[in-house]
N, C-alpha and C positions, 0 to 999 in steps of 0.2 A: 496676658496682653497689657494688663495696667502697670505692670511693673514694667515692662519694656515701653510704652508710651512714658512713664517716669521718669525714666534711665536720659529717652533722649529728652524732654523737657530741660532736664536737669544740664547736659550738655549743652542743649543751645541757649539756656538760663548764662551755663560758666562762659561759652566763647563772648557771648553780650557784656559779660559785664569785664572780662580780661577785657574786649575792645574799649569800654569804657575807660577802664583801668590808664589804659596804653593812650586812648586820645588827648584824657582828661591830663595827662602830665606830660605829653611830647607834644611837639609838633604836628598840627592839621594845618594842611595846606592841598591845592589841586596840585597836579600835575604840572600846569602852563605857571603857576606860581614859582614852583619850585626851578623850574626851566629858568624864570626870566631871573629868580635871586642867585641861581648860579653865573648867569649869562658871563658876567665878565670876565668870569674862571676858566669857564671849558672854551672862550677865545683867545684867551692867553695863553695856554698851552705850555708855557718855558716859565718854571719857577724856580728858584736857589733854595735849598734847605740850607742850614750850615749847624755843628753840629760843636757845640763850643762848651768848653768846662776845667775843672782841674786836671781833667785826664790829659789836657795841653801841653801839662809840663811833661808829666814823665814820656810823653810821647810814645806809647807803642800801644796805642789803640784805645778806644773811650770804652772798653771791657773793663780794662787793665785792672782794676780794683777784686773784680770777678775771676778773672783768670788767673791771677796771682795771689787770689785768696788774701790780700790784705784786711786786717779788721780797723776800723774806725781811726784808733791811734796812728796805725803804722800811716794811713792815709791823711795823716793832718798835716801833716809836712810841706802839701802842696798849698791847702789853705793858709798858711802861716806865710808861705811865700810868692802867692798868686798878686802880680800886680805888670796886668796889661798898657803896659808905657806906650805904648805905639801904638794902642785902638784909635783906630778913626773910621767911626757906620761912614763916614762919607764918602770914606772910599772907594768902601766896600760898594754900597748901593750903586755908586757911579759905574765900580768893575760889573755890576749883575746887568746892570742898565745898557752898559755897551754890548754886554754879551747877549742880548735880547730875549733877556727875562723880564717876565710883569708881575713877578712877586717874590714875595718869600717868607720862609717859615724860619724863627728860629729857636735855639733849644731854652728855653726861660729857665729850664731845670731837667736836669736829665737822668738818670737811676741811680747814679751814686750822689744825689738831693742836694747838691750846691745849687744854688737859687744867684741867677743872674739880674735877679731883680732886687728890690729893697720890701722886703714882706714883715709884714709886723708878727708873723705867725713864728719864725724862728731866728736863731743868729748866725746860722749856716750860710752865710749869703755873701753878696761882693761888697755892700756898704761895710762891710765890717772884718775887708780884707785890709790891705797895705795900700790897695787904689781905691779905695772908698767909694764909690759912684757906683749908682746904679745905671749898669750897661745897658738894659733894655730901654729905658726911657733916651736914653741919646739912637739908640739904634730906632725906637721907632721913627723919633723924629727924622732922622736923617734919609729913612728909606720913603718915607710919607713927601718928604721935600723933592724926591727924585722921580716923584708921581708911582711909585710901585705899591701894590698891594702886602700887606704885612700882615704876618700871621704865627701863632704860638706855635709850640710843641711843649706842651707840657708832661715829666714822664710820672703815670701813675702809678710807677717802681720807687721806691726809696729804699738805698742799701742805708743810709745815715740817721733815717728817725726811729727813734727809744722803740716805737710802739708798731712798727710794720712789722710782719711778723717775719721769720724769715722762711726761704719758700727754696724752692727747685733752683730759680736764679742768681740767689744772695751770692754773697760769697762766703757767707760761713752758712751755706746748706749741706746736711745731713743726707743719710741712705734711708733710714726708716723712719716709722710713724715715732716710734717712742724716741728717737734724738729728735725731731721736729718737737715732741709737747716739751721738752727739758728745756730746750732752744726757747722757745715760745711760752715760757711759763710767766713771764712776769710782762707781756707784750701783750695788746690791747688794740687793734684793726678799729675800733669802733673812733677810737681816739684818732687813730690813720686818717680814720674816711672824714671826720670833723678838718682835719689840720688839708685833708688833701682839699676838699671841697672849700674853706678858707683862703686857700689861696689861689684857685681857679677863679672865684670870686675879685679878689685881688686885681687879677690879670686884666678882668673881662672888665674891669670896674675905672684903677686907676691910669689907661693908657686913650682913653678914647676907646673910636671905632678900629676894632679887630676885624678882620675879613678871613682867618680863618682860625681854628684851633686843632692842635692836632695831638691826640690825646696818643700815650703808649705805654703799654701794651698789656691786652690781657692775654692767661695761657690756662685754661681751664686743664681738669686733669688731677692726678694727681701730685700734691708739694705743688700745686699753680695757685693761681687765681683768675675770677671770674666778675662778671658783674654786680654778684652779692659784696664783693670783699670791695670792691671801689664805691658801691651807693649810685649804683650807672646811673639809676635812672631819675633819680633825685638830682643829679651833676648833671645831666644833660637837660633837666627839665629846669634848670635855673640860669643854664649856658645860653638858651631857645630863650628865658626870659632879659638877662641882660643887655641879650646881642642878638634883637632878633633877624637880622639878617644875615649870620653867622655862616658859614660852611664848617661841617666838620666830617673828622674823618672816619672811620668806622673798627674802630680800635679795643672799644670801652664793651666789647661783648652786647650790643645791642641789634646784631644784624634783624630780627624778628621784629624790632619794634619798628611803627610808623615814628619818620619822624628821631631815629638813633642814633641816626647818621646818614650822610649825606653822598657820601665819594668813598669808595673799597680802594683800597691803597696795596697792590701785590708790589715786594719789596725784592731788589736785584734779582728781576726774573721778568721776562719779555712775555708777555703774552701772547698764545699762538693767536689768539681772536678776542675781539670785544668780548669782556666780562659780563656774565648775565646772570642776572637771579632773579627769582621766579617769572624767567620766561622773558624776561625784557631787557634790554642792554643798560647798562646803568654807568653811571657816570665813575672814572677812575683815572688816578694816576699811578704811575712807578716811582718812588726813591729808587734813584741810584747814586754811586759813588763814582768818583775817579779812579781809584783805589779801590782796596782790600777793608780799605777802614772809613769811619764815619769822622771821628776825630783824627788831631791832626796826629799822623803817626812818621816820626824823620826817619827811619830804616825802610819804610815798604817802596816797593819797587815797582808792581804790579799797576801799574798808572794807563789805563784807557789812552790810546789814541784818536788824533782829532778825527781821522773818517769815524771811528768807533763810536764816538757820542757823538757824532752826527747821525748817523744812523739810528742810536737809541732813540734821539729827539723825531726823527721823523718817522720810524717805524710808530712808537706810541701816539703820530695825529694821525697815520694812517689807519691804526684802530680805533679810533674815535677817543683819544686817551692826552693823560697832561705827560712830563717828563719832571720830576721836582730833585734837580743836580745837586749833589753837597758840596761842601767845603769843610773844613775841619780847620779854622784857624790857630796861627800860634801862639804858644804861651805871652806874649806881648802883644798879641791881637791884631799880628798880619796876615795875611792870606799866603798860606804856603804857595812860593812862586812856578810850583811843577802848575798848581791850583789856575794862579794867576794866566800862565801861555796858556794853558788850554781854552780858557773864556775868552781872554784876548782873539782866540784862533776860531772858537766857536761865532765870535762876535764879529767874524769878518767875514763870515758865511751870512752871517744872520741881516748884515747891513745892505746885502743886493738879495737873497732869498727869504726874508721873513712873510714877504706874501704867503708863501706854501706854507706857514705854518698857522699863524695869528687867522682867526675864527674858520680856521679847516678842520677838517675830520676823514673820516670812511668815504672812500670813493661810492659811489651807487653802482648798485651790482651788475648793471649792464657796460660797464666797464673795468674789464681784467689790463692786470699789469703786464707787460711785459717782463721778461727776462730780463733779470738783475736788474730791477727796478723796484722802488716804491710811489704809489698814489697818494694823493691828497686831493680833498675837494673842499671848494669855498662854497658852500650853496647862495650863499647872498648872491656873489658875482657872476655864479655860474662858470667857473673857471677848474680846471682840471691840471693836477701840475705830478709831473713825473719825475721823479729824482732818480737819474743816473746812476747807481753805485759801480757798478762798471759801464763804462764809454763803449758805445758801439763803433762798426765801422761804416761808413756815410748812409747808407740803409736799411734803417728803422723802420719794422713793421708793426700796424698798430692792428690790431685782431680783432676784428669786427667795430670798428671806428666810424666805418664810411657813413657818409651822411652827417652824423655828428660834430662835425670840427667845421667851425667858422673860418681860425688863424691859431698859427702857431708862431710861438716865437722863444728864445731862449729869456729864459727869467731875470738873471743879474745883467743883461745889457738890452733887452728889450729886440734884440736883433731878428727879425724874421727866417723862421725855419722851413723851406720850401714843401708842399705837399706834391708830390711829383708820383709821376712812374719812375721805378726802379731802374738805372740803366743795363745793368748785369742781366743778362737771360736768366739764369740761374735765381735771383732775386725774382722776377717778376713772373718764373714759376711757381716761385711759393708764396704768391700774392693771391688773395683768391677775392672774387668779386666784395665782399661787405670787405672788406681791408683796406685800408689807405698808406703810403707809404711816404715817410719824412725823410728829407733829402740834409743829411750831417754836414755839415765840415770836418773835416780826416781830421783836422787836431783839437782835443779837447781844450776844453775853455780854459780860462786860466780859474777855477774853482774846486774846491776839493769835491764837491758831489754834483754838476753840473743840474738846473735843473729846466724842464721842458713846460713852459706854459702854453695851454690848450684852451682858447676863446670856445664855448662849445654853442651848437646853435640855440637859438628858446625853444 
């Protein structure tokens, strides 16, 4: 008996002092805290990733160094001749701006460890290309000037520094244990994790207020890595101190900790339902692409259409979720123009519909969608908006509505949608008492996804 009264002493001794452990270097904060430092995130909803680096030039994908197995030499090529003539953030932030986005992340340094900023920690970097300037400090200010929230991505990969070791993702990775120590014999991670956390310091230090960071990626496993090999929790506990009102994402292998992170980020994949872990819905977005690729890639074809990313953007507020769209600009620092129509096209949705999306979410559960439809709810205003992906014909039933609805009206023109009986016999057979039926006009609006604003009563 004493030895099992031990056993658990001993237990609830190690979980006290792990929670210690974990409070005493992350993030403590309540619930209603955390809610109101995210607030102007999860009402935004529409952010721009873009995904920028030397993979620009060679243009067939920001892997490319990876997938073509280039070592270090073969890939200097591009840094010797990297010099973005045509960067203008002001553009850019103006095109994300139109297109009715409130933020953006962008890649300060990406796996193959070109550094778009000017870091005293290496010479890898754009000051010390052919355009000399460090890109991130024009980019912040430009995006800052446009009122949009601005936010890193910094990648915790580096195929370019002496001392990362190399792993599963390099491009000069191995099949076995014994080519990994040969590979890795003269390589030093402990030196990695000083040079990586040096320059997250950097980021969080000499740009101002940051509003998000978005760290990538770890891959536990074997030939991966994990949060031992990055210093998570020492990076995140200096990230919480620099920037304490920071968002970040949940990348760095600290799902378990309080405080590790902040928003689960599932990558070109829809959610069938709000993300939940242990037991509560938690805050998330999607990367998506237009494309096949992240960087700018001039052969892919594969290019999303406008209902397509409209759909993505509204499906993800309909589960309580952000949408974070890329771009991949070009080796001169334009926005590839397949890139450009589609925001332009998005942005002309966004300029009569952004109500349904800016501070919406998840419908409440006594209200189901209809058929070829998506929900969205503003709880402030108490307004319910249905987005059309197919057009009905003039007799809309809404399925157990009744009572509910104050006024309906169409979204981008404000036009009143009649709440009527059904004329068709046939229709107002399949009306049934709690149903209310909305009275169309036979031709759809002139909008790619038409949408239905719903006054609801208090």
């Amino acid at each position: 008996m004493k030895s099992i009264r031990f056993i658990k002493i001993a237990i609830i001794a190690a979980l006290f002092i792990q929670s210690v452990h974990v409070n005493a270097q992350l993030l403590v904060e309540t619930p209603e805290h955390k809610e109101k430092r995210m607030q102007w995130w999860t009402e935004a909803r529409f952010g721009m990733f873009i995904h920028w680096g030397l993979y620009a030039m060679p243009a067939r994908h920001e892997w490319v160094k990876k997938i073509e197995r280039m070592t270090n030499e073969e890939y200097q090529k591009y840094f010797d001749l990297f010099n973005p003539d045509l960067y203008n953030p002001r553009e850019w932030a103006i095109m994300a701006k139109n297109a009715g986005m409130k933020y953006a992340v962008i890649t300060t340094k990406h796996h193959e460890g070109f550094c778009l900023f000017d870091s005293k920690y290496t010479d890898y970097k754009t000051t010390n290309t052919v355009y000399g300037k460090d890109l991130i400090k024009e980019w912040v200010q430009a995006f800052r000037d446009e009122g949009l929230g601005v936010g890193f991505y910094y990648s915790l990969i580096d195929w370019h520094h002496p001392d990362y070791t190399i792993d599963s993702r390099h491009p000069q990775s191995a099949e076995t244990d014994e080519e990994y120590k040969k590979l890795n014999k003269n390589r030093d991670m402990g030196k990695y994790r000083k040079y990586l956390k040096n320059q997250v310091r950097e980021l969080l230090t000499n740009y101002g207020k940051i509003d998000i960071i978005w760290l990538d990626y770890s891959f536990p496993g074997e030939f991966g890595k994990s949060r031992d090999d990055w210093g998570s929790v020492e990076l995140i506990k200096m990230v919480r101190e620099l920037q304490p009102e920071i968002i970040i994402n949940d990348r760095a292998d600290l799902k378990d900790y309080a405080g590790g992170w902040d928003f689960t980020t599932p990558e070109q994949y829809i959610v069938p339902e709000w993300p939940i872990f242990e037991g509560k819905k938690i805050p998330w977005e999607t990367c998506q692409t237009f494309s096949g690729s992240w960087g700018y890639y001039r052969d892919e074809y594969t290019w999303k259409d406008n209902k397509q990313l409209l759909v993505l953007l509204i499906e993800s507020v309909s589960k309580g979720g952000n949408l974070l769209l890329n771009v991949g600009p070009t080796g001169r620092g334009t926005i590839d123009y397949r890139a450009e129509n589609a925001l332009n096209a998005m942005g002309e949705w966004m300029k009569y519909n952004s109500s349904s999306i800016y501070g919406c979410t998840q419908a409440p559960e006594s209200f189901s969608a209809p058929d070829n439809s998506l929900l969205t709810y503003n709880p402030k205003t108490n307004r319910l908006y249905i987005h059309l992906l197919d057009y009905p014909l003039q007799n809309f039933t809404l399925k157990g509505y009744k009572g509910k609805v104050k006024y309906a009206q169409f979204l981008h023109d404000a036009s009143e949608i009649k709440i009527s009986a059904p004329s068709s016999y046939w229709s107002k057979k399949q009306l049934s008492e709690n149903d209310i039926n909305l009275s169309l006009p036979v031709n759809k609006p002139p909008v790619e996804i038409p949408v239905i604003e719903l006054i609801l009563n208090d």
